[in-house]
N, C-alpha and C positions, 0 to 999 in steps of 0.2 A: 504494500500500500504506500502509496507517494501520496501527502497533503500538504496546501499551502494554508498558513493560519496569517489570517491579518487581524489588526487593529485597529477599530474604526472610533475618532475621538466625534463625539458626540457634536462638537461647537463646530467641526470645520464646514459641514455644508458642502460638503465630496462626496458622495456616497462610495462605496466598492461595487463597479457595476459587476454585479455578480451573473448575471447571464452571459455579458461577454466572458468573464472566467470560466462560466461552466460549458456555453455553448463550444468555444473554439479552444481554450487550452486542456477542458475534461479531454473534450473528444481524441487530442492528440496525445495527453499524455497520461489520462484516464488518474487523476488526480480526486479527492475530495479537500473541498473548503471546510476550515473552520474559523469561527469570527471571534473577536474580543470585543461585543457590545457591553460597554461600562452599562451602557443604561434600559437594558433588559428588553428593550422594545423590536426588534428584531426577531422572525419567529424562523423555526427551522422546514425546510419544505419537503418535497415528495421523499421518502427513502429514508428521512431522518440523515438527510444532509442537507445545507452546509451541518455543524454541529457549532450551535452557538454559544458561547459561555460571557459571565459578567469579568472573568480577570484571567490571565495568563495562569497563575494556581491553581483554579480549577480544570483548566484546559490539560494539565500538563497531570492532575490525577485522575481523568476518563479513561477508562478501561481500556477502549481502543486507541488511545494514545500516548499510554504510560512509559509502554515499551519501543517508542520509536526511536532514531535516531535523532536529535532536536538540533537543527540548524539555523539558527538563530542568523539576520543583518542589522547589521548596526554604525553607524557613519566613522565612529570612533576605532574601530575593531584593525588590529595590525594586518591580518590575514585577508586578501583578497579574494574576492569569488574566481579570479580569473587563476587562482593557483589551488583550487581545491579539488579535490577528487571525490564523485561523489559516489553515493552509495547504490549498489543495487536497487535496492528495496526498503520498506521499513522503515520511512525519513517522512519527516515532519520540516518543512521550512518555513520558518515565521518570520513576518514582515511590518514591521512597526510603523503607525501613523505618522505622518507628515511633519507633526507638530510637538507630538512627546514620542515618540519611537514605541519601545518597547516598555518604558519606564525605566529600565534598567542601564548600569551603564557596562560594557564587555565584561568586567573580571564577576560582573554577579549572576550571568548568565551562565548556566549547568547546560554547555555542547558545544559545540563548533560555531566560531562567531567570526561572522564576515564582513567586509563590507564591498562595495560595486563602486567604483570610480572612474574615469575618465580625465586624458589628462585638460586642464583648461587653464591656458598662462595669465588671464584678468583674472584669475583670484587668488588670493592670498598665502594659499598653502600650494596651488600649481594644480589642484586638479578638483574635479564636480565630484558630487553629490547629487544621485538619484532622488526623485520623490518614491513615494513606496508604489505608487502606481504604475510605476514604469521597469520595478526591482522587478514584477512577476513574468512578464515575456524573457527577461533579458533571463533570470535563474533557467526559466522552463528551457530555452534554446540553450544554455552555456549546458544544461544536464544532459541533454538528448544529443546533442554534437560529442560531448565526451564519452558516454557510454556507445555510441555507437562508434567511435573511433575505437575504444575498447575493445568491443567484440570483433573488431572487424581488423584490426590491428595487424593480423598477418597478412591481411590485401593491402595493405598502403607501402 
């Protein structure tokens, strides 16, 4: 099982368009959502997915999510997405809001903490910072390009 877990902060007025998640990147990469609605109003739909919760602690003690791999981004995080190796199966990647991320900062997060960068010489430190809306195509492609260079490894 592969799921993306986002964070949706109540104030921003973004929603997570969850159809285009489910329609075009379930389809390709047959992924389930789960959501961190702080504020309980969000319901879950056909299947009992997405799987909604109010905080990342409850998320992370769900029966079907206890034991995944947890891959956390995070803007701060030394480790790039662009050097990580991902897993077969069994992985959870969570994707913090725009505004407060994940709450947490790298060293309090329990699993693999990344972050997605680009380089950009107008600012300050030399390179971008993803919105989270844009971390979920770029993780979904960087996983399906490496694992298929993986298996295929002895044709290249």
């Amino acid at each position: 099982m592969v799921c993306f877990l986002y964070h949706i902060d109540p104030w921003s007025g973004i929603p997570v368009n969850r159809s285009l998640a489910d329609q075009i990147l379930g389809y390709m990469f047959g992924f389930k959502q789960v959501i961190i609605d702080p504020t309980g109003e969000m319901q879950s739909s056909v299947m009992g997915f997405p799987l909604i919760f109010k905080s990342l602690e409850e998320a992370k003690a769900h029966s079907e999510l206890a034991n995944l791999k947890w891959v956390y981004f995070h803007a701060h995080s030394k480790k790039t997405l662009q050097e990580y190796q991902h897993p077969e199966d069994n992985v959870i990647y969570c994707i913090g809001s725009d505004w407060t991320g994940l709450g947490y900062s790298p060293e309090e997060l329990d699993g693999d903490v990344l972050r997605v960068s680009a380089p950009d010489p107008d600012s300050d430190n030399g390179e971008r910072e993803f919105h989270a809306a844009s971390i979920l195509p770029i993780i979904a492609y960087d996983r399906a390009l490496k694992l298929w260079q993986r298996r295929h490894s002895h044709m290249i």
